[in-house]
N, C-alpha and C positions, 0 to 999 in steps of 0.2 A: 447642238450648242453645248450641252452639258458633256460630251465627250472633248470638246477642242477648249471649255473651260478646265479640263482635268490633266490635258495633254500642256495649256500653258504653264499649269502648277508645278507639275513636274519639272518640265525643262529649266524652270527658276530655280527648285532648290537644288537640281543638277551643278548650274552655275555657281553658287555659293561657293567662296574659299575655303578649301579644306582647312578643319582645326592647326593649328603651328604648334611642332612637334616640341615634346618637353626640353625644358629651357636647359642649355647645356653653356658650357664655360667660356663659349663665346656668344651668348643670346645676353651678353651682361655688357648694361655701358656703367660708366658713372657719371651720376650728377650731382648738381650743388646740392650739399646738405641744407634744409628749407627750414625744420625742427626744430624748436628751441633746447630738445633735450638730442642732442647726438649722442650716438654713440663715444662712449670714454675714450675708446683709444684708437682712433683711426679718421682720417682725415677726408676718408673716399668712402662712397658708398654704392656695392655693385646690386644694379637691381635687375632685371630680365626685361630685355625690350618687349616683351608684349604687355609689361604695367603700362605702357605707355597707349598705343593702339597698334590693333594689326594694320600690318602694310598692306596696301589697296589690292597689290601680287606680288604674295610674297614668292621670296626667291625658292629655285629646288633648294632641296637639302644638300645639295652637293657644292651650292655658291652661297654659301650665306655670309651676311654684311658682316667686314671687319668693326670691332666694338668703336664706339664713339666716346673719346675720353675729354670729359670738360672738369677742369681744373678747380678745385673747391676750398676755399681757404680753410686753415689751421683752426680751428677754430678750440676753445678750452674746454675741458671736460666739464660733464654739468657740476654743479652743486648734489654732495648725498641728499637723499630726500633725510625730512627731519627725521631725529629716532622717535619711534612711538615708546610712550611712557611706558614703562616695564609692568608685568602685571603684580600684583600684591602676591606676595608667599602663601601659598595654602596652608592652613591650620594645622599644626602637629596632628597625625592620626592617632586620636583616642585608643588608649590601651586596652585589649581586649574584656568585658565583663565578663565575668564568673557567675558561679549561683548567688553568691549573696550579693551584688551589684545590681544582679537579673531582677533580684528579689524586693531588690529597695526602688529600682528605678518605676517612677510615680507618684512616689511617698513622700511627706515630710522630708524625715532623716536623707532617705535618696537625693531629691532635689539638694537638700543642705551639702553635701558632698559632691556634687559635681560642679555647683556652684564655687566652690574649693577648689577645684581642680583635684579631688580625694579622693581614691577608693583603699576598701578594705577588703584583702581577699588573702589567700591562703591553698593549703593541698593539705594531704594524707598521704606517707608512704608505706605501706608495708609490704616486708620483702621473705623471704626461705631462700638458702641456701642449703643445698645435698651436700655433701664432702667427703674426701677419701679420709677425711682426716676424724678423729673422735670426738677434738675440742672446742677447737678456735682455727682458725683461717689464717692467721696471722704470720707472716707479717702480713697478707694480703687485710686490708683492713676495711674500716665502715660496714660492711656486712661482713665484719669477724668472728661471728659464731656459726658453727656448723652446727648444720642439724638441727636447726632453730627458726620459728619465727620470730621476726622483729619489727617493733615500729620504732622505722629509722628517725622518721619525719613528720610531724606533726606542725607544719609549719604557720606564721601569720602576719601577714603584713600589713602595714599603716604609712600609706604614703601620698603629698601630696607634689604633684607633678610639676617639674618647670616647664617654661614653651619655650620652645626649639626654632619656631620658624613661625611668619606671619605676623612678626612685630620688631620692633628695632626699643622698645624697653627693655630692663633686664626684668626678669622672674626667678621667684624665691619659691622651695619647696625643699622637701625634707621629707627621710626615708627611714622608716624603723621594723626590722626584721628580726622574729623570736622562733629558735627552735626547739623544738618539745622533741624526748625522743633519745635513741642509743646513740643519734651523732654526736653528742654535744661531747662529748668524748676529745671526739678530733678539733674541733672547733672553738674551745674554751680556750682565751686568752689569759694570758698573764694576768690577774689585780680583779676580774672581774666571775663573780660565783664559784671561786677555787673551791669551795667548803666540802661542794659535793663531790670534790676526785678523791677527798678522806672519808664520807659521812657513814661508810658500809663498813664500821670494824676498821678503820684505816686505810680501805677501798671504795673506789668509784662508784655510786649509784648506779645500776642498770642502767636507769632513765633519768633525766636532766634534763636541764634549760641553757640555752646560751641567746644573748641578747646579740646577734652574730654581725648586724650592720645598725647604727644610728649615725646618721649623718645628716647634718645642712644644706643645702645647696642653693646658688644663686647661677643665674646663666645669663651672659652677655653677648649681647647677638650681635655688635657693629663692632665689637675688638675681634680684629680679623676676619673670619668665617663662622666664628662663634668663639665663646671660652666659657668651660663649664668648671664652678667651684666647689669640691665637696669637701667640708670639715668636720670631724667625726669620727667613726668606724668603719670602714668598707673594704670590702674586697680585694685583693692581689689584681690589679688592671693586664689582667692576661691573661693566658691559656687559653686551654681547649674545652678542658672540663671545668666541671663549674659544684663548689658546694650545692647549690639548690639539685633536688631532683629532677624539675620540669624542665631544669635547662645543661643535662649535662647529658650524653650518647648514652653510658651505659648504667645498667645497677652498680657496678663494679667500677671500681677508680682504677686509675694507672697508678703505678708504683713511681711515676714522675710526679704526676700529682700529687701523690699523699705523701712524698717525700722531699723531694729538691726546693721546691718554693713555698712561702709563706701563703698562710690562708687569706688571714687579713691583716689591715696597718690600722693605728688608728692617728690622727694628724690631719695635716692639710695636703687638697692632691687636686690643681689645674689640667683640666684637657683642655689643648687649643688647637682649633681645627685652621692650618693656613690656608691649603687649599683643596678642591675637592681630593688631591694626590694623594697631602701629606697633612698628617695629624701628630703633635707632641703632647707629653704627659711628663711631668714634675711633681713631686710634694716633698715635704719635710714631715717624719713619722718617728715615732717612740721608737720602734724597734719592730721583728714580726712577731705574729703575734701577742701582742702585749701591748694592754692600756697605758696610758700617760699617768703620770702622777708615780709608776711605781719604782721600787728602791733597782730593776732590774732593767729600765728605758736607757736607750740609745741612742744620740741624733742618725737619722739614718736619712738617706737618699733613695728615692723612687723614682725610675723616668722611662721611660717609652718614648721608640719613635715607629709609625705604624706608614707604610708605603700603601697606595692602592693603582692597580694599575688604571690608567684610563680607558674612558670608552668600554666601559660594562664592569670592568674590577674585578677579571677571572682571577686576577692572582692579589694576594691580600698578604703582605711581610712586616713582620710585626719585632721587635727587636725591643728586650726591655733587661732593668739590669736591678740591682737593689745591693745600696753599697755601706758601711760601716766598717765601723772598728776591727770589723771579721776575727774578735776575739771572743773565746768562750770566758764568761761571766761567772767565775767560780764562787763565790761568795752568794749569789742568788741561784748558782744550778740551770744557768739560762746562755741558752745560744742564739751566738752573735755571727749570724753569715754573710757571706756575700754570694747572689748569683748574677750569672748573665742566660737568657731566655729566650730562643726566636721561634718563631709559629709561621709557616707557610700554612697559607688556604690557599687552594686551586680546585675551581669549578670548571670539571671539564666539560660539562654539558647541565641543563636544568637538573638533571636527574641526578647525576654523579658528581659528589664532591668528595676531593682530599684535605688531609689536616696531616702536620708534620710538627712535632715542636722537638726541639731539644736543648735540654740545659745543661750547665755547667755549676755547680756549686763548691764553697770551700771554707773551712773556718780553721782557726792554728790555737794552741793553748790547751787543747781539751786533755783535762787531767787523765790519769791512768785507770782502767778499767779493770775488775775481776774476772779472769777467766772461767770459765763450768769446770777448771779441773782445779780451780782453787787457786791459779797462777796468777802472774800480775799483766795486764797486756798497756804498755805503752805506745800513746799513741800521735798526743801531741797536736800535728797538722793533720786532719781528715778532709776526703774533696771524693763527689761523687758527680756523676753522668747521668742522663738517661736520653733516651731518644725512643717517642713513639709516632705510630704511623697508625692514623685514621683513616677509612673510608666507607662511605655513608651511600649507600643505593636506595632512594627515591621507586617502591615498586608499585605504590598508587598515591594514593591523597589519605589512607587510612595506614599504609602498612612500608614502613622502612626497613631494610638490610641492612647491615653494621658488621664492620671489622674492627679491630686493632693488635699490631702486634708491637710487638716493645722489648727494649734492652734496657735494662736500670744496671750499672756498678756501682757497687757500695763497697772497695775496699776495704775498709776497715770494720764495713757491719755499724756504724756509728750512727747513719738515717733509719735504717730499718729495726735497729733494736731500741729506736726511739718512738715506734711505735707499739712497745711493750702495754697491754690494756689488766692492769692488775686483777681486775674482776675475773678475767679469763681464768680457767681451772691449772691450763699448766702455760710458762712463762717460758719468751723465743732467746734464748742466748748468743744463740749463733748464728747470725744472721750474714756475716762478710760474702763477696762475693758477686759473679754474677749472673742477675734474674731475668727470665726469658719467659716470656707470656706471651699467648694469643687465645683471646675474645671475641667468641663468634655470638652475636646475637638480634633481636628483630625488634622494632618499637610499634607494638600494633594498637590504634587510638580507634574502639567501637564506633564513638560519635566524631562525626568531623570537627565541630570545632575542639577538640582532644583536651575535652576537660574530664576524660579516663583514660589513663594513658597503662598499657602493661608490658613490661620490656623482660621477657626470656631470653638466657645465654648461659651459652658454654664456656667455659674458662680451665685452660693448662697454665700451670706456673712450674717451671725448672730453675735449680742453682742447683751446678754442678760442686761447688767446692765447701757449700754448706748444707746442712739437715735442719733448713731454715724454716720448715714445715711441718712444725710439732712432731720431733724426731725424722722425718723424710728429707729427700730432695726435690720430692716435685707435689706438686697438689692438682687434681681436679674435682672441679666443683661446677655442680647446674644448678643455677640461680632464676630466681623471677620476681617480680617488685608488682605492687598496684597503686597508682595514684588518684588519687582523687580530686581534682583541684575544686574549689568550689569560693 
């Protein structure tokens, strides 16, 4: 019995229709659409006869049924579903704390300062430069003595923060930055601690202070994409490199930098961001270099237009310009320029990025100069070039490789022997010309979050047409700096 109950089992699932083979482009009928949400754009809809049920015998593969087409009204595309309310902006990310930030956070005073939106923080640079040369460096400058230690930077800041994002109020904060230190040299504006370029005998103090940014600021989040206001003292809104040490590539400046454009303005200066593409920048400023109020102020023009490409923003074009009278100010000994200034950034990968800037500068008037042989050099209109090339290799998370080579023209010698530093033992007269540099050097930060930073390099400087070099043509110098941020 139990063999002829095993023998009927069999023979049953024998009979069972085989599976129907995958649905191909005629196993498709259409039917009425039945959905309140159809499909947007289409009026048919083809589905596989076996959604439906297998045929009781189904046909071989070789006769299968012609498709069954029923006619389905037009019907209108749904409704979008509603938008879901956007999410809130996440909170500007908090700027990074230092040791004395690290040191307060807990405390009284801490609490009171964050509560502010305030910190107080600051670095230490000191630097050595080796040199071929006996005296001074110059015109290569900021680390212009050879052969010397120097504390460039003894920096400190006092600032409370505006918010960026995460609110549709404006916010108000304000930014005050003092250098202590052999920079203050470069940095000293027109009107403001002149005393100490005389206090040494008629010469500049080794060491000094410059009070190098005070500014206002208010930020508007719902005019436009944002618009940021600062009034005040600030910075040249450009470049590559940067007065602060923590934020510029190398010990060593470019001779574009230290030459063609102003360091800082002091006035009014809107960034307004239209879209995440495009960003502009305007103000009205004394002049460069130079406070308000003084007998040597200029109405001047500041403006920027900064392109970013979409969809990740490998390439970054920045285009700025700075416009006046472009006359030399004989009567106060102050110049009056005009430049135009563009900066490519391109990140060709996480690890490697380029930087390209080069400017064009020009000023007309400038009275006649003494020559070194005691002759007269007229000159009148002077205008000078530069064009440098950055690239920055990413070789861990502690330790960066760094380039730059560069071409400055100084025709007339007018930028470069404006960087005459009196203190120095012997003085650059002839400076015209032009200067070819290349800067090899590494940023290695012990601790990761790189609140020790030590940046070693090598530096060749050539001018063929001047002994712009404390009597030479070219200069090499091996340089190292240590920061300390805290």
């Amino acid at each position: 019995m139990f063999n002829a109950l095993l023998l009927s089992a069999a023979l049953s699932v024998g009979q069972t229709g085989t599976a129907p083979p995958p649905a191909s482009d005629q196993d498709l009928v259409v039917v009425e659409e039945t959905t309140s949400a159809p499909a947007p754009a289409a009026d048919q809809i083809l589905v596989p006869v076996a959604a439906f049920a297998a045929a009781p015998s189904p046909a071989p593969a070789t006769q299968l049924p012609e498709p069954v087409q029923i006619s389905a009204p037009l019907l209108p595309p749904p409704a979008p579903p509603a938008a879901a309310p956007a999410a809130a902006a996440a909170p500007s990310a908090p700027p990074p704390r230092w040791l004395l930030m690290k040191e307060l956070q807990g405390t009284w005073p801490g609490g009171l300062l964050d509560s502010e939106r305030m910190q107080v923080t600051g670095w230490i640079q000191g630097s050595f430069t080796g040199s071929t040369t006996d005296d001074n460096n110059l015109p290569e400058a900021w680390n212009y003595r050879a052969n010397q230690a120097l504390m460039q930077q003894a920096w400190v800041r006092v600032a409370r923060s505006v918010v960026t994002s995460g609110t549709t109020e404006p916010t108000y904060g304000f930014q005050s930055d003092w250098i202590f230190g052999t920079d203050y040299k470069f940095t000293l504006a027109r009107g403001v601690f002149n005393r100490q370029l005389v206090d040494n005998n008629g010469f500049p103090d080794t060491y000094g202070v410059d009070p190098v940014q005070f500014y206002g600021e208010a930020y508007y989040p719902t005019i436009a994409r944002g618009l940021d206001v600062k009034v005040g003292r600030f910075y040249a809104p450009w470049g590559v490199e940067s007065i602060e040490a923590v934020s510029t590539p190398f010990l060593s400046h470019s001779y574009t930098f230290d030459n063609a454009p102003p360091f800082t303005f002091t006035g009014v200066l809107g960034t307004l961001t239209l879209t995440p593409v495009w960003t502009v920048q305007a103000g009205v400023v004394a002049g460069e270099d130079i406070i308000l109020f003084n007998t040597s102020d200029t109405p001047t023009f500041v403006g920027t237009v900064q392109w970013t490409q979409p969809s990740g923003g490998r390439n970054v074009v920045k285009l700025a310009t700075v416009l006046n009278s472009d006359d030399y100010d004989v009567g106060g000994a102050f110049n009056n320029y005009d430049v135009v200034d563009v900066v490519w950034t391109h990140t060709f990968n996480p690890v490697l990025v380029s930087n390209v800037e080069a400017i064009y500068g020009w000023e007309k008037n400038i009275p006649d100069q003494p020559a070194p042989d005691g002759s007269t050099i007229h000159i009148g209109k002077a205008d000078w070039a530069g064009l440098a090339q950055y690239l920055q290799y990413t070789l861990s998370a502690r330790l960066t490789a760094q380039a730059r080579a560069e071409l400055f023209y100084d025709p007339q010698g007018v930028r470069t022997s404006a960087l005459n530093i009196p203190d120095a033992p012997t003085f650059v007269t002839d400076t015209k010309g032009l200067y070819e540099a290349l800067t090899l050097g590494l940023a290695f930060t012990p601790r990761v979050n790189k609140s020790i930073i030590i940046r070693p390099e090598v530096r060749y400087d050539y001018n063929d047409e001047s002994k712009a070099f404390d009597g030479h043509h070219s200069l090499l110098t091996a340089s190292t700096d240590l920061i300390v941020r805290w």
